[in-house]
C-alpha positions in Angstrom: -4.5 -17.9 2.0 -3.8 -14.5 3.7 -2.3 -10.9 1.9 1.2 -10.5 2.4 3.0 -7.1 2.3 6.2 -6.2 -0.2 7.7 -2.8 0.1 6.8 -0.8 -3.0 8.6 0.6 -6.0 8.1 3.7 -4.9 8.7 4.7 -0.9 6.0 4.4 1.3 4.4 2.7 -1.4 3.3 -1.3 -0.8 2.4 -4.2 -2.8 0.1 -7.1 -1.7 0.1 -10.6 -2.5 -1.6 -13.8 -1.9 1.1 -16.1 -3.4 -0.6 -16.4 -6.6 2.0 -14.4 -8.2 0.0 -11.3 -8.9 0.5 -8.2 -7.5 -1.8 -5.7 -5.9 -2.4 -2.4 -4.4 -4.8 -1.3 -1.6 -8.2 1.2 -3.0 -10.4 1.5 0.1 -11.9 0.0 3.0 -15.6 -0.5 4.2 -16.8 -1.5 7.0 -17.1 -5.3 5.8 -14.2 -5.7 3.4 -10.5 -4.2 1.7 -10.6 -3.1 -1.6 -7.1 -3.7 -3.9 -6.5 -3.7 -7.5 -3.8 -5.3 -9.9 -0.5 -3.4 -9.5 -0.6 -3.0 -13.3 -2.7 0.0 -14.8 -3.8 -1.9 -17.8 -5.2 -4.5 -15.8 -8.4 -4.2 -14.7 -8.9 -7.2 -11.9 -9.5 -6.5 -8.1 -9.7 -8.6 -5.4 -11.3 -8.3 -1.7 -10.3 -9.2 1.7 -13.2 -9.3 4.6 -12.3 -8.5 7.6 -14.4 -11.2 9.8 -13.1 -14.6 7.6 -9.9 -13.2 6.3 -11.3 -14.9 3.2 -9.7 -13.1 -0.2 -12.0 -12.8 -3.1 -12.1 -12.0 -6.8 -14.7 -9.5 -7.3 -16.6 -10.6 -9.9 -17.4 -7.0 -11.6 -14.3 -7.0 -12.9 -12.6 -8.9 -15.2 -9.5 -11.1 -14.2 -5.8 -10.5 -15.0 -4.8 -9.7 -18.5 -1.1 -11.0 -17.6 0.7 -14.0 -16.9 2.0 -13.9 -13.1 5.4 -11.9 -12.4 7.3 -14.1 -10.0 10.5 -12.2 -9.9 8.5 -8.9 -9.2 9.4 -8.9 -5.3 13.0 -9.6 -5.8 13.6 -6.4 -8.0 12.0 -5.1 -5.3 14.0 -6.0 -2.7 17.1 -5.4 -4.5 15.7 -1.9 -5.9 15.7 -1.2 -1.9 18.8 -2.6 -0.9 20.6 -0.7 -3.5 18.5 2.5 -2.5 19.3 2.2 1.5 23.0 2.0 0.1 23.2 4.8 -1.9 21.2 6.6 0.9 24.4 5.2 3.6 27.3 5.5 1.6 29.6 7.9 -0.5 30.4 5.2 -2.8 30.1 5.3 -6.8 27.0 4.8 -8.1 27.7 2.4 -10.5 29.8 0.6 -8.4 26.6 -0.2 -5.6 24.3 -1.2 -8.1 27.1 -3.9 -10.0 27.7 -4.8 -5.9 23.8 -5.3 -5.2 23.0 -7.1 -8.7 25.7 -9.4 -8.2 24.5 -10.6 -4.7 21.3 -11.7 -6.6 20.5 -13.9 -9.1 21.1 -13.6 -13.0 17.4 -13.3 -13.9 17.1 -11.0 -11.1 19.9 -8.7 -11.7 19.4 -8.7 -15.9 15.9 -7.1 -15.2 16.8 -4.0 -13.7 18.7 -1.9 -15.4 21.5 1.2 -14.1 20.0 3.8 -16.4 16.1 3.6 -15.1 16.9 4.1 -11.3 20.4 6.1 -10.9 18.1 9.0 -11.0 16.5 7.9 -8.2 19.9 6.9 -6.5 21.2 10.7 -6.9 17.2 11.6 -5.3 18.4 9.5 -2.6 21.9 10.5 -1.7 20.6 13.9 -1.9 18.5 13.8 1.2 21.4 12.9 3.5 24.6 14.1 1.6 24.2 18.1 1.5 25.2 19.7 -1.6 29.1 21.6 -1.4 29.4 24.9 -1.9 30.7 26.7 -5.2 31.4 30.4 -3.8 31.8 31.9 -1.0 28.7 33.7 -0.6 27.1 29.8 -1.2 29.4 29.1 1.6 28.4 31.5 4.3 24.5 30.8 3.4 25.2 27.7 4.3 26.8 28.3 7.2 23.7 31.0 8.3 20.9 27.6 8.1 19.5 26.1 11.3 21.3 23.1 10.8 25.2 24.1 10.8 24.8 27.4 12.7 27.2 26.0 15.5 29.8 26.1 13.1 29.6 30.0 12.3 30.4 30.7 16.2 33.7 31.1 17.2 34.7 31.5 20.5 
């Protein structure tokens, strides 16, 4: 049984799983073994991976999971980031990517996620490529004075 890697709620974050249908993030590393623990803060269970065998392990100093198994927790994932790299492409209604995504994937899926707890994070998003328009003219001309659209101040 080997780790696998999920992209993570958050970006850059990941997720690790042995198939078991738990959940886990990386701690540490030593020199014999990787250190990760339950994805869940109120659970306390950790698990090992050495590096020679590849052999994962419950480490016994803890207790084990306090939670059934999540087995649709990697496809919200995966739709949380496919409806994320959208709203990251495109200039289209919020709303109307997330009811597009959700109805790509299945019922159970697409009921567990809801539009309120991520369009936030949509908006965080579209903000990074979509640059925000001006509302006077002296917003305008700033704009116009930044590193990245001084070619369109010259005129020739």
């Amino acid at each position: 049984m080997a780790l696998r890697e999920i992209p993570g709620v958050r970006r850059g974050a990941t997720l690790f799983t042995c198939n078991d249908g738990f959940y886990y993030q990386y701690i540490s590393i030593s020199r014999v073994k990787t250190h990760y623990r339950c994805y869940l803060n109120t659970c306390r269970a950790r698990i090992w991976v050495e590096h020679r065998s590849k052999n994962i392990t419950n480490n016994e100093n803890f207790p084990c999971h306090n939670h059934s198994p999540d087995p649709l927790l990697e496809a919200k994932h995966v739709l949380r980031e496919a409806i994320f790299q959208r709203a990251e492409r495109e200039s289209t209604q919020l709303k109307r990517i997330f009811d597009e995504e959700c109805n790509k994937v299945s019922s159970e899926v697409a009921q567990s996620l809801a539009f309120g707890t991520i369009e936030s994070s949509m908006r965080k998003c579209r903000k990074l490529n979509f640059p925000r328009l001006p509302t006077s003219a002296i917003d305008f001309a700033d704009m116009l004075k930044a590193e990245e659209w001084a070619g369109f101040s010259e005129t020739e």
